[in-house]
C-alpha positions as CSV (number, residue, x, y, z in Angstrom):
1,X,22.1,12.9,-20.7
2,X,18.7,11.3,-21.5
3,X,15.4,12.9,-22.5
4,X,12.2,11.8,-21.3
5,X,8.8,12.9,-22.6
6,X,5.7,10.7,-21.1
7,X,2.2,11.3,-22.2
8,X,-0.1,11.6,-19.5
9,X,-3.7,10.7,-20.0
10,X,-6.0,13.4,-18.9
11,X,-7.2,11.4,-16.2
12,X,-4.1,11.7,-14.7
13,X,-1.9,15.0,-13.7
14,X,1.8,15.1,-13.0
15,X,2.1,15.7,-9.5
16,X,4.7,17.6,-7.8
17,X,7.0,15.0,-5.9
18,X,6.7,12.9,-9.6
19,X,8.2,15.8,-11.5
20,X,11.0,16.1,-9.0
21,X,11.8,13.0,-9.7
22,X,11.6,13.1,-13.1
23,X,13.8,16.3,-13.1
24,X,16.6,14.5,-11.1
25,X,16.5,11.3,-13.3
26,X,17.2,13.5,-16.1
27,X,19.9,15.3,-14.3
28,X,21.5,12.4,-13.4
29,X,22.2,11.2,-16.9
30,X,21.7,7.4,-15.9
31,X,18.2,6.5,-16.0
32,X,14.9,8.5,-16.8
33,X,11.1,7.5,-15.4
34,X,8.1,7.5,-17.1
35,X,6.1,9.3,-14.6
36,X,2.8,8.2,-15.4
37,X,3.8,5.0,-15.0
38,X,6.7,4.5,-13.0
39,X,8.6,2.2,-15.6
40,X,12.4,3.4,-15.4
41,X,14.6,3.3,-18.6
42,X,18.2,2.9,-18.1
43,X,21.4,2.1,-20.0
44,X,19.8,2.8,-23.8
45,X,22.5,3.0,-26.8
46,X,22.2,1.9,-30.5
47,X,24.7,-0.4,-32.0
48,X,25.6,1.2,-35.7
49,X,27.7,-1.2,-38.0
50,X,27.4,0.2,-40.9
51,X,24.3,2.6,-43.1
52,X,23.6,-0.6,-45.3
53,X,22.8,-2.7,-42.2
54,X,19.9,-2.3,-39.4
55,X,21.0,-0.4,-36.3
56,X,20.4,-2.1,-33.1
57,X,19.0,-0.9,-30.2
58,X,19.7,-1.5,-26.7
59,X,18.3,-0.6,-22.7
60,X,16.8,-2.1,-19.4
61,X,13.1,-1.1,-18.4
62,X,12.7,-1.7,-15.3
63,X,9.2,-1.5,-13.2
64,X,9.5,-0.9,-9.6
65,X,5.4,-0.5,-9.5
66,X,3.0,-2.9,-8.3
67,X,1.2,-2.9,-12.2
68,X,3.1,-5.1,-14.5
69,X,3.9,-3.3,-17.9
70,X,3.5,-4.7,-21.4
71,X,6.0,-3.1,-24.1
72,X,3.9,-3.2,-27.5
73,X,6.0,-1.1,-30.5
74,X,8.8,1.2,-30.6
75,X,9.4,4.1,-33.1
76,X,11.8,6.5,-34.0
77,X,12.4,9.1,-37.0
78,X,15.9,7.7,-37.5
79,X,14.5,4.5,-38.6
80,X,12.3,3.7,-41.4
81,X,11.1,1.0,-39.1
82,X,11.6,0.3,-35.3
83,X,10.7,-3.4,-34.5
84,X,10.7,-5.6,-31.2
85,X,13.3,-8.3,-31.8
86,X,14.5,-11.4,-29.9
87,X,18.0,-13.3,-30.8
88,X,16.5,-17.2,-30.2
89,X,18.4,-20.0,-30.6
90,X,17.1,-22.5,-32.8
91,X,18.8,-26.4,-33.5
92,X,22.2,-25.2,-32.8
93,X,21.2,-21.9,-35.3
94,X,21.0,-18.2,-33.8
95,X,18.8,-16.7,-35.3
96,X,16.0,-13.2,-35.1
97,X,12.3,-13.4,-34.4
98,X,10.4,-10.4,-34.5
99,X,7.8,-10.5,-30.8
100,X,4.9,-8.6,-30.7
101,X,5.1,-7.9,-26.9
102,X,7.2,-7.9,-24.0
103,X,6.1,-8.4,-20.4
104,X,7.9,-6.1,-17.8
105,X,7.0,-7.5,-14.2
106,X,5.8,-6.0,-11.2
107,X,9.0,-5.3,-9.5
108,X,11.2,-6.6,-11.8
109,X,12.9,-5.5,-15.1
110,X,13.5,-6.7,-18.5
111,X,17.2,-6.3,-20.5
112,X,17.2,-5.3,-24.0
113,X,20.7,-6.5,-25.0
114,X,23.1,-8.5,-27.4
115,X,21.8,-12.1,-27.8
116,X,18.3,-11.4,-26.3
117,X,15.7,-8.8,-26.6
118,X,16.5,-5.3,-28.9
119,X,15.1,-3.0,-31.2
120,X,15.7,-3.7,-34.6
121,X,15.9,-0.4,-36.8
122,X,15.5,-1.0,-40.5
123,X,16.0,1.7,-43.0
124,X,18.0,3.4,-40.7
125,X,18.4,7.3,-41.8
126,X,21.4,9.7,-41.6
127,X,20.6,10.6,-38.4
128,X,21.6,7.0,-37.2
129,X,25.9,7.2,-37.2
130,X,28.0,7.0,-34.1
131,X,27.9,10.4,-32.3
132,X,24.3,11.3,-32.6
133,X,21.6,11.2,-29.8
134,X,18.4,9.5,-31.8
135,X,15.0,9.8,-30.2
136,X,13.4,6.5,-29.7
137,X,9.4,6.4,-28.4
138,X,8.4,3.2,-26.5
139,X,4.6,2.2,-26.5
140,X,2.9,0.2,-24.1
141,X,-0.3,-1.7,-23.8
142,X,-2.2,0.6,-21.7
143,X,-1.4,3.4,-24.2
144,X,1.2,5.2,-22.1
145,X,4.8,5.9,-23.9
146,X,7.9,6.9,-23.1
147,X,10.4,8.8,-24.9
148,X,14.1,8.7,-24.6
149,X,17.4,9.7,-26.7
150,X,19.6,6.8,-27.5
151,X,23.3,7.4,-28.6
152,X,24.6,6.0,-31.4
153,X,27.6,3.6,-30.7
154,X,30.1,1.5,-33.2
155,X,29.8,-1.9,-33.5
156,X,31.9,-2.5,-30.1
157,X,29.8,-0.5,-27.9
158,X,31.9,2.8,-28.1
């Protein structure tokens, strides 16, 4: 099951029909919604080779709003340092580039997975090994978050 926590601004209030939704996304294991902003997070796992080695991290956002989203930083307490990473292809040479942002659509979604977009966890802790549930927190542009738990996974996906 995944954990959601959104901060809402105090502008803005959690309204009934949003928190029943947010209660059965939970329930249902498979995707969680970041009520204040409607962006759903699905499908979220880190990929744990070894304690040596950065942990990757993998999910789909996807925004079924009519506000496109901007994904700005990621953190977590089982990493000394959660970045925004993109596998690029470079003269025949794959290689990582750290990006600053990443545009989610209106009505559209964006993939973090192998050989595109992920979180790159360096300095992963003890809390990072196949098993565990880590907490990751995802930061966007207009200041909203959203929180989810991300299992740990070998380096095969299982």
């Amino acid at each position: 099951m995944m954990l959601l926590r959104s901060r809402l601004s105090p502008k803005r209030g959690l309204g009934a029909s949003a928190g029943l939704l947010l209660a059965l996304c939970l329930a249902a294991g498979t995707a969680a919604q970041a009520a204040d902003s409607g962006l759903v997070l699905s499908r979220a796992w880190f990929r744990m080779v070894m304690p040596s080695l950065p942990a990757a991290g993998y999910f789909t956002l996807s925004n079924p709003t009519g506000t496109a989203q901007v994904l700005v930083g990621a953190a977590s307490p089982a990493c000394g340092m959660l970045m925004l990473h993109q596998s690029v292809n470079q003269g025949g040479q794959e290689r990582m580039a750290m990006v600053k942002s990443v545009a989610i659509p209106v009505h559209g979604k964006i993939a973090f997975a192998p050989g595109g977009y992920h979180l790159m966890c360096m300095s992963p802790t003890a809390a990072m090994k196949r098993g565990n549930t880590v907490p990751v927190t995802l930061r966007f542009e207009d200041g909203t978050t959203l929180t989810a738990n991300f299992p740990v996974r070998n380096a095969t996906g299982k």
